[in-house]
N, C-alpha and C positions, 0 to 999 in steps of 0.2 A: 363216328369217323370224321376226317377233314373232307369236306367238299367244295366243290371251286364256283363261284357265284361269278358272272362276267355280264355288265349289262354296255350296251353300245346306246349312247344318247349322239344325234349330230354324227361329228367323224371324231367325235372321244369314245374312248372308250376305259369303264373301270373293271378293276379285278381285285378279288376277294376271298380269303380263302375262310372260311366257315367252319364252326365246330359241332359238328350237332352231335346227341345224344340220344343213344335210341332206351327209351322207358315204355319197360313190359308193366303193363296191368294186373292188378289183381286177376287172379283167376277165381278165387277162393271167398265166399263172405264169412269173415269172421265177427263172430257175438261175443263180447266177454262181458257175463252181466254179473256184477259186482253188489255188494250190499249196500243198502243203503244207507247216506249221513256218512261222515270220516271213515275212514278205514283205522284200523287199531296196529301199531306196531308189534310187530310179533306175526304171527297167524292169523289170515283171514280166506275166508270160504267163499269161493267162486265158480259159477258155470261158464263153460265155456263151449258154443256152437260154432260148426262149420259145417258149410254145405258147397258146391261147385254152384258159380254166378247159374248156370241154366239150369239149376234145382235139383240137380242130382245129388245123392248123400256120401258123404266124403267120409269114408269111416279108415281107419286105422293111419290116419296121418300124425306125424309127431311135429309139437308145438313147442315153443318155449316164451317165456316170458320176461323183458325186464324192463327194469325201474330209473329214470333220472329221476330224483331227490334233492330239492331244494326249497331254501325258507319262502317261506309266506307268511304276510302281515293276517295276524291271527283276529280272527273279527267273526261274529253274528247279526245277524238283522236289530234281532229286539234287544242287543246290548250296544247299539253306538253311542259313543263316546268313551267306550272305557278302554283300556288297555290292557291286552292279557298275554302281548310278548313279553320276557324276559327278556331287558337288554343287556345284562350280563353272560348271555350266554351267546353262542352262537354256531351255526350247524355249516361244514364242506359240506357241498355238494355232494352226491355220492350215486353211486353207479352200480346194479347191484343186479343179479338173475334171480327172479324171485320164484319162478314156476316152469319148468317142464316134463314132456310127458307123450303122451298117444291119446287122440280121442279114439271112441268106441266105434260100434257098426253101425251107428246112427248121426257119428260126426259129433257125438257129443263128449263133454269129461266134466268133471268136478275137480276143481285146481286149487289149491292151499298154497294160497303167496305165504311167502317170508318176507317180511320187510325189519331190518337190521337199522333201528334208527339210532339207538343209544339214547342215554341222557342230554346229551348237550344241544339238543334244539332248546331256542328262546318261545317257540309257539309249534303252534299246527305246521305241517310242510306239503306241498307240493309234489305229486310225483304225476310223471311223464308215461305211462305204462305202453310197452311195445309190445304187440303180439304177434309172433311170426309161427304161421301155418306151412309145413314142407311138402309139398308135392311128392311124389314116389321119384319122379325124374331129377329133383335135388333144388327145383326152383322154389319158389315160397312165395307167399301173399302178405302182407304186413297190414296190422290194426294199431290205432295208435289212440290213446284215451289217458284227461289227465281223472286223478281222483288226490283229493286230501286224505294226508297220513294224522292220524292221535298220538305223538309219543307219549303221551300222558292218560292217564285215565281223568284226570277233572284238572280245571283248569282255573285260575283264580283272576278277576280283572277289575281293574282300580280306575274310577273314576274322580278325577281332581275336580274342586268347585271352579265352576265359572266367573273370571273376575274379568267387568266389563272396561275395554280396552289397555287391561294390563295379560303380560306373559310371566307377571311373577306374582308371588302371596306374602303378604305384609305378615312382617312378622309384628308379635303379640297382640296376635288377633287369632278367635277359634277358627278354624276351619273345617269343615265336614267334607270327608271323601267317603264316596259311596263303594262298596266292594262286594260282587258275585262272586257267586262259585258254581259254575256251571262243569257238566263233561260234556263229551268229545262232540255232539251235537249243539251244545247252545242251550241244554235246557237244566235250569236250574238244579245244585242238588248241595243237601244240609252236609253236616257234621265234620267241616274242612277238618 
């Protein structure tokens, strides 16, 4: 609501009129524990817990889940320096319901996202995951957790030679570039 703020300094006096916001708390802890390394586009398997903050078990409430979607610079530890966006391609944003449902009499559920990514990511992508928990009375508790999406099953990434103080490679001369092929975790795999 609007509230009126009036402070008297001296024989001035100011006034103020104020907007405050009233923000309810979670009631609810929600768990969404997800598998580990990227997430796979398509289908992935997840648990999902909730309980009331003062440890009572919150069973039959209904949950739903969604997703912002967006790129990210596609990268591993033990692969820096190589490159494994496609810059031809490139991914909208995208906004997407990927999971809901009821958890059980113990507060718990097994959730099957759908994430709808297509072909046109240049790499790995970002998503935003929001879980909202509904009360019986209609209010809800919200979880929020980011995780990487795989649209791809293996991923291919090119390392250019290092040429010192140049940004370009003389031509008629060899050059060696170095190229992996890793999946959706960063870890090597043969038969591109």
């Amino acid at each position: 609501g609007i509230w009126s703020a009036e402070i008297n300094v001296g024989g001035v006096s100011f006034h103020k009129n104020l907007r405050i916001e009233t923000i309810k708390p979670n009631r609810l802890k929600i768990d969404l524990d997800l598998p580990k390394g990227a997430l796979a586009s398509g289908s992935n398997n997840a648990k999902l817990h909730t309980e009331w903050l003062n440890g009572n078990v919150a069973s039959g409430l209904k949950y739903d889940i969604s997703a912002t979607i967006i790129e990210t610079k596609t990268s591993w530890k033990n692969w820096s320096g190589y490159v494994f966006d496609n810059p031809t391609k490139s991914f909208d944003t995208s906004e997407q319901n990927v999971a809901k449902g009821e958890v059980g009499q113990q507060g718990d559920a097994s959730c099957l996202l759908n994430f709808n990514t297509g072909k046109t990511a240049p790499g790995l992508l970002k998503a935003s995951l929001v879980t909202h928990v509904y009360e019986p009375s209609g209010e809800f508790s919200v979880d929020v957790m980011q995780a990487l999406i795989a649209p791809y099953s293996r991923f291919v990434g090119v390392k250019a030679p290092q040429q010192p103080r140049q940004s370009h490679l003389d031509t008629d001369k060899d050059h060696v570039f170095s190229v992996v092929s890793v999946d959706k975790n960063g870890t090597p795999v043969g038969n591109v």
